[in-house]
N, C-alpha and C positions, 0 to 999 in steps of 0.2 A: 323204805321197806323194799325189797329186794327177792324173795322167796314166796312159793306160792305157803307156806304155812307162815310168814306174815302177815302173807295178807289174810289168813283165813284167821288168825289172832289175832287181829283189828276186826276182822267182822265178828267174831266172836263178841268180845266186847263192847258192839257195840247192839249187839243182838240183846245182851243181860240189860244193857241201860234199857233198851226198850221193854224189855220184860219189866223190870222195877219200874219206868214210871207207867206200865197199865194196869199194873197187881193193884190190889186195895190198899193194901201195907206194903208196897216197894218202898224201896230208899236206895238210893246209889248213888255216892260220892267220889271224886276224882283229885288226885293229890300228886302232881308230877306224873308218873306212869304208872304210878299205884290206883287202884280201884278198891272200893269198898260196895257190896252188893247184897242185900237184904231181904228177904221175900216174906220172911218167916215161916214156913211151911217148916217140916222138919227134918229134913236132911242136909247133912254137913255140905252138901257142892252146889245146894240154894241159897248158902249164907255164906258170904267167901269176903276175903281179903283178898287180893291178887294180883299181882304187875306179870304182863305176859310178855315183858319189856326183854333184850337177851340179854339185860345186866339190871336185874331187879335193882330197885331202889328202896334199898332196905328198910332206913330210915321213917319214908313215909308208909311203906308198906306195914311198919311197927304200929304206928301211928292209927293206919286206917282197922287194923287187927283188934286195935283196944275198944273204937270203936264200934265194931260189926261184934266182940264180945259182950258187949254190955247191954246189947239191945237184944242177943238168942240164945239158948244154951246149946244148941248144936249148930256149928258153925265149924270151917274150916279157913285154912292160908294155901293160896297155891301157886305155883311158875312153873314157869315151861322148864324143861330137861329135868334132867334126875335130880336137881336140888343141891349145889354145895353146901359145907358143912355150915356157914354163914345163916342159911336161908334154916335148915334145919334147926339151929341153934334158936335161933327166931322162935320159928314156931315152939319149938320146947320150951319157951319161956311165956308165952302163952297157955302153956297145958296141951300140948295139942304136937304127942310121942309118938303116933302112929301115921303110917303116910300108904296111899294108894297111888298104883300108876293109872295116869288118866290117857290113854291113847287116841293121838288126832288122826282121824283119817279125812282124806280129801281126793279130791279127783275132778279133771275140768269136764265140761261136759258133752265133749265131744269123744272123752273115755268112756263114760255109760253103757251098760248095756243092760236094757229092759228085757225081762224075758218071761213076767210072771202073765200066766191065763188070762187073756181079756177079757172072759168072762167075770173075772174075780174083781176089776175096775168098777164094774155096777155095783159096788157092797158100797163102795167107800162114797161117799161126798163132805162137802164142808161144812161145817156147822162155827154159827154166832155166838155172840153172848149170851143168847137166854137159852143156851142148852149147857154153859157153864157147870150145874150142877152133873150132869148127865155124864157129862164128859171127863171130872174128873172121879166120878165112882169107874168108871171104866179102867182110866189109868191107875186109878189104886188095885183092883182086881188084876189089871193087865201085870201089874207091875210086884206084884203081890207083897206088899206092904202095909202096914196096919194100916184103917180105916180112920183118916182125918188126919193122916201123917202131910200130906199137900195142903190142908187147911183151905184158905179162899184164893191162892195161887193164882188159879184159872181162875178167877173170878171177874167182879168189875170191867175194866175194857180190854182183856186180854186176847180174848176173841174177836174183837172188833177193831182192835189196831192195825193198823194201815200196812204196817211190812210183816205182820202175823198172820197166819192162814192155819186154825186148825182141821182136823179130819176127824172121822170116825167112821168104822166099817161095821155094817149090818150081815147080820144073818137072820132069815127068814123075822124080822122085826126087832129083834132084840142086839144092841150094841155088842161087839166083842173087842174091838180095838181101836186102839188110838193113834195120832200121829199129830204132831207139828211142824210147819214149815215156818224160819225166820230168815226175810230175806235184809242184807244188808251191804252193803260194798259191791255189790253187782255180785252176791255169790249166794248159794242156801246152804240154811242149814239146817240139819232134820234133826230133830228132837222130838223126845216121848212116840217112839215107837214101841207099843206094846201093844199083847195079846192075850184076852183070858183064856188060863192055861185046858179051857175044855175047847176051845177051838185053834191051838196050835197043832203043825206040823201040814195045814191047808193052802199054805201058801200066802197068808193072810199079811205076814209081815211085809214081804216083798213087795205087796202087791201097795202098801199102806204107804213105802218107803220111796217106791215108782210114782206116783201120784205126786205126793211131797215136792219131788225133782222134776216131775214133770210140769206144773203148775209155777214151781220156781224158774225154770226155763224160758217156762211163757212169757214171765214178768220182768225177763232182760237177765238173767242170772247165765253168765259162763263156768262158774264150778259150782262146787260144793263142798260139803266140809259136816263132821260130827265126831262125836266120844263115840266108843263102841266100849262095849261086854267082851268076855272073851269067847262067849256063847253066839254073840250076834257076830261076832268078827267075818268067819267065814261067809257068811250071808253078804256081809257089806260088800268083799272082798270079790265075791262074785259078780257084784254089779258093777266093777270099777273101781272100787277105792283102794288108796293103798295107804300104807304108816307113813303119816309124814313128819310125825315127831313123838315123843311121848313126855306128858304132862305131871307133874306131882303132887297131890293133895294133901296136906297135913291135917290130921283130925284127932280127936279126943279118945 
């Protein structure tokens, strides 16, 4: 590996192995450079098939696919770049006609630039397992998706795992947002940055996403790395990050 979005799709991957084995119901299987990844919650890029390999292995990637289909009904197949027709034919033979761009952004951390309210840092701190419930009604509100679409996700040891860190940020007592930080390969990576949408546009994400980086810093991390929206783009973009590839999803 040779590229900083190699290596940030090694950490990547091995960020989901740790997700699956602390969820209650993870499963993740590994087959040449094919991955199989299973959460059960209910979005198609919780349950994946996927070789982030730059010459997918199709074969097993088929293989891990029939898999990861048999155990969710929403589930997805994904690789890096825009997918030859190979990779696409795959998935169509799974049922799975429709494809999303997943864009990687990344940035070392000496590109960073912090710039949210230090006031706004006193909202946030980290929270454990036994706030597991708490914290995912937040990110379902945050993220505004029906209620029990995450299922026990967060649940069991996911909060409490060793290269896991999550957050939540308060307002005058009452949770509004979320974040996660997964650190792995000497790099972070932020996930579930959300905010419920009666306290957006305060600065609240920034502030969630500083934090995240900032505490992954402390813990020996030289970059970072995540998917963005094309809403959050700008924001990431401000702090530092830039496109360092774009990702394909196949889904139902």
């Amino acid at each position: 590996m040779n590229t900083i979005a190699d290596r940030m799709a090694a950490a990547y991957d091995d960020a989901i192995e740790d997700l699956c084995g602390a969820a209650p119901q993870g499963w993740y299987a590994k087959r040449c450079t094919a991955r199989g990844a299973v959460t059960h919650a209910g979005a198609a890029t919780l349950n994946v098939a996927y070789d982030l390999s730059p010459e997918p292995d199709l074969e097993s990637l088929d293989d891990l696919a029939t898999e990861v289909g048999r155990q969710v009904p929403v589930w997805s197949i994904m690789v890096r770049g825009a997918a030859d027709g190979a990779a696409a034919d795959l998935a169509g033979r799974h049922g799975l006609r429709n494809r999303s761009e997943l864009p990687l952004l990344g940035c070392t951390a000496g590109e960073l630039v912090f710039r949210a309210d230090p006031a706004l840092r006193e909202l946030v701190r980290r929270v454990g397992a036994a706030e597991s419930d708490r914290y995912t009604d937040v990110l379902t509100r945050g993220f505004e998706v029906p209620e029990g679409l995450f299922g026990s996700l967060m649940g069991g040891d996911v909060l409490a795992a060793e290269r896991i860190t999550g957050y939540l940020c308060e307002e005058a007592g009452q949770p509004v947002g979320t974040g996660l930080g997964m650190r792995t390969r000497g790099v972070v990576g932020v996930f579930n940055i959300a905010v419920v949408p009666s306290a957006r546009g305060r600065g609240l994400g920034r502030v969630l996403t500083e934090e995240v980086l900032r505490d992954g810093i402390a813990a020996g991390a030289d970059a970072a790395y995540l998917q963005s929206s094309a809403l959050g783009r700008p924001l990431y973009e401000s702090m530092g990050f830039r496109l360092l590839e774009n990702w394909t999803a196949f889904h139902a």
